[in-house]
Steps between C-alpha positions, in 0.01 A plus 500: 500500500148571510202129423196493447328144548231318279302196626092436601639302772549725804698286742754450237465883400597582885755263527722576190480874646634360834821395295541769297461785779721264723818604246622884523542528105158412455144642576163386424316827364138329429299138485247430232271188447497589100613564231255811443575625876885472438480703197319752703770500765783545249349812375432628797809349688815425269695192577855375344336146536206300550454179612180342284312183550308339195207373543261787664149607455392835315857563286776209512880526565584401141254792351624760765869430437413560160368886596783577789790437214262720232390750767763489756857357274734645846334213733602143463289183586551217650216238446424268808309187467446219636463347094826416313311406154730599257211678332463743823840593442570540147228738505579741835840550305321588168267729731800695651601282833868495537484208801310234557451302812323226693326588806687237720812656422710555781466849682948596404376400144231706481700811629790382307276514153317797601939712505552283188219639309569848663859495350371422158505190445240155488418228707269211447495183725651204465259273415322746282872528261447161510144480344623754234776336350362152507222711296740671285703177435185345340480779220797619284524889547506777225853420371450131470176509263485629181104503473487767794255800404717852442527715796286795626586812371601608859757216587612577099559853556679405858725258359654761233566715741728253698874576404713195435660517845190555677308167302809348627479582839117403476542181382717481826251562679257282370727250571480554889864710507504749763709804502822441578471141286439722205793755594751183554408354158455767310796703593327819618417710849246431717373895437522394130288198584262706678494781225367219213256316755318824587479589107427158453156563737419803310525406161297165564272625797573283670431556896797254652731239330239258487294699274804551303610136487132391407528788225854312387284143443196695344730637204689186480852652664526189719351139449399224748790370601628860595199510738575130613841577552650494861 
């Protein structure tokens, strides 16, 4: 799996590289101190992930997340910071991220997050889930208020193109199921499973089930307590 590695500080740049290159499914490709140089990299350089800080001078991680999903959709992004405002992390997901980590984060975590996001999937720390929900819990979602504006033609246009099985199997997912939760209680194969989440990402571009989760509370699929829901 080939990183590249965003952050103006160089002794952390150096020694997330020392972990990374110190696993043999892993190797770090190029550093950047920016958003503009990672860019630069990526085109020059293509990566299946990159590990972004926030906060950095000439182009930030939450505008160049924005341009690696638009520019570069094949590499994921995992944002590490060492801020876990709910704001920071509401909007790396809306600009592409699919993980989202502190920088104190245990080295096995980081790795761990890195294969996680690699396979498809999300990750987003602890105490950031946290900050979400309690946000989340303060506001009643699409489905739960009547005075909500009408949706975007896009996320319109997605939603009819759902089939009833595969709105079911997103609302699933919104819900936190995983896989084989959603082959158990819904009586089909894990291929089948597989077959409606990937449609599921293309009909919704969405980049990971995340995105696709957030798209379920945006149209009003699942509510609050689905989110809050252990």
């Amino acid at each position: 799996m080939h990183v590249g590695i965003v952050d103006d500080q160089a002794l952390f740049l150096h020694g997330i590289r020392r972990v990374i290159d110190s696993q043999p499914d892993m190797s770090v490709q190029w550093l950047a101190a920016n958003g503009a140089e990672a860019l630069e990299q990526r085109e020059a350089r293509p990566v299946d992930l990159i590990l972004m800080d926030v906060q950095m001078p000439v182009l930030d991680g939450i505008a160049a997340t924005a341009e690696v999903a638009r520019r570069f959709p094949a590499t994921k992004v995992v944002i590490l910071t060492t801020f876990d405002d709910e704001d920071y992390v509401v909007n790396a997901l809306s600009a592409g991220a699919s993980g989202f980590l502190l920088k104190d984060a245990q080295p096995e975590v980081l790795l761990d997050a890195i294969r996680t996001v690699a396979a498809g999937d999300a990750v987003i720390s602890p105490r950031a889930t946290k900050r979400i929900l309690a946000r989340f819990s303060q506001r009643p979602s699409p489905a739960e208020h009547h005075d909500t504006p009408p949706l975007s033609d896009g996320d319109r246009v997605a939603l009819d193109e759902l089939t009833a099985r595969e709105r079911e199997v997103l609302v699933a997912i919104g819900r936190g199921w995983s896989n084989a939760e959603i082959a158990e209680r819904m009586f089909i194969s894990m291929p089948t499973v597989k077959t409606h989440v990937g449609r599921i990402l293309s009909k919704t571009q969405s980049r990971d089930r995340v995105h696709a989760a957030l798209f379920a509370y945006r149209t009003g699929l699942v509510s609050r307590a689905d989110l809050l829901a252990p």
